[in-house]
C-alpha positions in Angstrom: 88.4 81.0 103.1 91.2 83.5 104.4 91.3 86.0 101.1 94.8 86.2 102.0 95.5 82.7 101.3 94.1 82.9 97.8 96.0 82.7 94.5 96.7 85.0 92.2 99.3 84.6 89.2 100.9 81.9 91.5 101.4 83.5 94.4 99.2 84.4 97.6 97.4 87.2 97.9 99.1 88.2 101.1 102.6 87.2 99.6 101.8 89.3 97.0 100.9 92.7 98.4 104.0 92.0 101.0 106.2 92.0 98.0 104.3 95.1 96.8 104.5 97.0 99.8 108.3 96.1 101.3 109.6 97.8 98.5 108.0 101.2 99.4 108.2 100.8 103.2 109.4 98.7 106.2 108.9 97.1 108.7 106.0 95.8 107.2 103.4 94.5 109.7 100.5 91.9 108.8 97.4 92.3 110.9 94.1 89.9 110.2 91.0 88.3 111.4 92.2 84.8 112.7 95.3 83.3 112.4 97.7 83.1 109.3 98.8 80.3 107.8 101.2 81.8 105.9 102.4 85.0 105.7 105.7 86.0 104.6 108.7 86.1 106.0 110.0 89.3 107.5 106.5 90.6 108.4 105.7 91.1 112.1 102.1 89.9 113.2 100.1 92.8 115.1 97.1 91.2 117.2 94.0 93.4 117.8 93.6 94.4 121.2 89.9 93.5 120.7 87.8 90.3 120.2 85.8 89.5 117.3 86.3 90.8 113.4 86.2 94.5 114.5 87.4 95.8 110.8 90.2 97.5 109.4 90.4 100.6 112.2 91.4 97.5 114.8 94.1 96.7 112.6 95.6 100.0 112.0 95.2 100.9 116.1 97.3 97.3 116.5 100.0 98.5 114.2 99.7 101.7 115.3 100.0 100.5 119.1 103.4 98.1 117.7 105.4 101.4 116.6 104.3 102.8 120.1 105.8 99.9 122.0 108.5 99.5 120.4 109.9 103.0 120.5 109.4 103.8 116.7 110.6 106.8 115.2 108.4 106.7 112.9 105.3 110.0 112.4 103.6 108.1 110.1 102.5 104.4 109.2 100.9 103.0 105.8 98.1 100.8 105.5 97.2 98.5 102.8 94.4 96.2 102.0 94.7 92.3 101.5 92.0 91.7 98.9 93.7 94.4 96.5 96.5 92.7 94.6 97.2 96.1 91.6 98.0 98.8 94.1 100.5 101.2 92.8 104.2 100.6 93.1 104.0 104.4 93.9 101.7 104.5 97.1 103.8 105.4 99.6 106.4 107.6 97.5 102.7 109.6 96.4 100.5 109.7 99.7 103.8 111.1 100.9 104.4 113.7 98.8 101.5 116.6 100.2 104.3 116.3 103.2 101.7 115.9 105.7 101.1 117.8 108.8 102.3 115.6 111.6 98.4 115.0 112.7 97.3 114.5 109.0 95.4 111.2 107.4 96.6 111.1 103.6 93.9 108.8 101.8 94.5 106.9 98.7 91.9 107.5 96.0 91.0 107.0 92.3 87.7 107.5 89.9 86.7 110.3 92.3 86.0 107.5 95.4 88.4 107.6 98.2 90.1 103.9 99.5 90.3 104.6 103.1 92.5 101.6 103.8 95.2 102.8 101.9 96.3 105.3 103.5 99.2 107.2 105.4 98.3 107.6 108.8 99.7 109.8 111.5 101.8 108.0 114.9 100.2 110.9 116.5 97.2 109.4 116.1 97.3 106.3 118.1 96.1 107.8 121.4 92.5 109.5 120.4 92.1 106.1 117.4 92.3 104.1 121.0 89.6 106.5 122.1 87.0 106.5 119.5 88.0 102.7 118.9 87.2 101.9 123.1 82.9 102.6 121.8 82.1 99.9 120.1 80.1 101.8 117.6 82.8 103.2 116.3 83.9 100.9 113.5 83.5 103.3 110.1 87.4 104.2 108.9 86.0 107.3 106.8 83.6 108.7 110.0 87.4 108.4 112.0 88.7 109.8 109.3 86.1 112.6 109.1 87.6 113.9 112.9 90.9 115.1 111.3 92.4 117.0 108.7 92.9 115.3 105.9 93.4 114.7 101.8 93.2 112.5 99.2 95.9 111.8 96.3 94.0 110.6 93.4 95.9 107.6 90.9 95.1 107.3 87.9 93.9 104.2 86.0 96.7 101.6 85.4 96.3 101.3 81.2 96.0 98.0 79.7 95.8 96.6 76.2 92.3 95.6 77.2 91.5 99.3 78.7 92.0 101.0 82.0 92.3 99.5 85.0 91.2 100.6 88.5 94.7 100.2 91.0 92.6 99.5 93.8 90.3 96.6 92.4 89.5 94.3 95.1 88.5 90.9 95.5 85.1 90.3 97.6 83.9 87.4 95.2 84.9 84.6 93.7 84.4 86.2 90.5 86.1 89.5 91.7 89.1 86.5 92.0 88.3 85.5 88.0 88.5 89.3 87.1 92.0 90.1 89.1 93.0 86.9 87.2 92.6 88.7 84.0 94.3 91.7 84.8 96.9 90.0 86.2 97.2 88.5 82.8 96.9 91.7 81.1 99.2 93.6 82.8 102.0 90.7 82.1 101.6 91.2 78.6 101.3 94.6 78.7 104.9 94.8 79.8 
């Protein structure tokens, strides 16, 4: 099954994490493996220019490759997982905050482990992410990543009655799905 299309606290995941993120940025643009059955209104799909689940750098090059196209103003563009419904309410405000050089990847990252997908990444970019992307080896965000300047803004846990909370929890299982259940539970009664 499309994570996406999975439910948490009565709403998709997608529909969730588009509600999450179209408060802190816009346009917001949904890219995936396959086709959508669902996703919310307002976003604009981005196709990969390649064939095949190619991973989260195809995605990223296809959104990057929309602001292109369209004739975006925009220096940078944020990126956000699917499968991780807790992400903080504060991403972009934070990642933006170092005021990146214009070439700069700002990373997402919490309990000392960077989160590669959530990150602010530069327009600038686009061109030599095209490059790398055109060897079909090259597939691994971080060893991009690992070509430019960049840092990581650490969050810290989200606090719970039940304990701390890792922001960037994702869902890979069904019993990752159970778990984010919980804190989604939590969290609403934490409020």
């Amino acid at each position: 099954m499309d994570k996406a299309e999975l439910v948490l606290d009565g709403e998709t995941l997608i529909a969730r994490v588009h509600r999450r993120i179209a408060q802190q940025a816009s346009p917001v643009m949904v890219s995936r493996h396959g086709h959508g059955t669902t996703d919310p209104s307002g976003t604009i799909p981005v196709t990969d220019a390649s064939t095949g689940h190619q991973g989260p750098l195809a995605g990223i090059l296809a959104a990057l490759d929309h602001l292109q196209q369209t004739g975006s103003q925009a220096t940078h563009m944020i990126s956000v997982a699917v499968d991780t419904p807790f992400f903080p309410n504060s991403l972009v405000e934070r990642l933006s905050e170092p005021q990146p050089a214009r070439d700069e990847i700002v990373l997402a990252g919490s309990k000392g482990r960077a989160h590669p997908v959530f990150a602010l990444w530069p327009v600038v970019l686009r061109g030599d992410l095209e490059c790398w992307f055109s060897d079909r080896s090259n597939r691994r965000l971080m060893d991009f990543i690992g070509r430019h300047t960049s840092q990581v803004v650490d969050f810290a846990a989200v606090t719970t009655p039940q304990g701390p909370v890792d922001p960037f929890f994702n869902i890979n299982t069904p019993q990752d799905l159970d778990t984010a259940r919980l804190i989604a539970k939590m969290m609403t009664d934490s409020r």
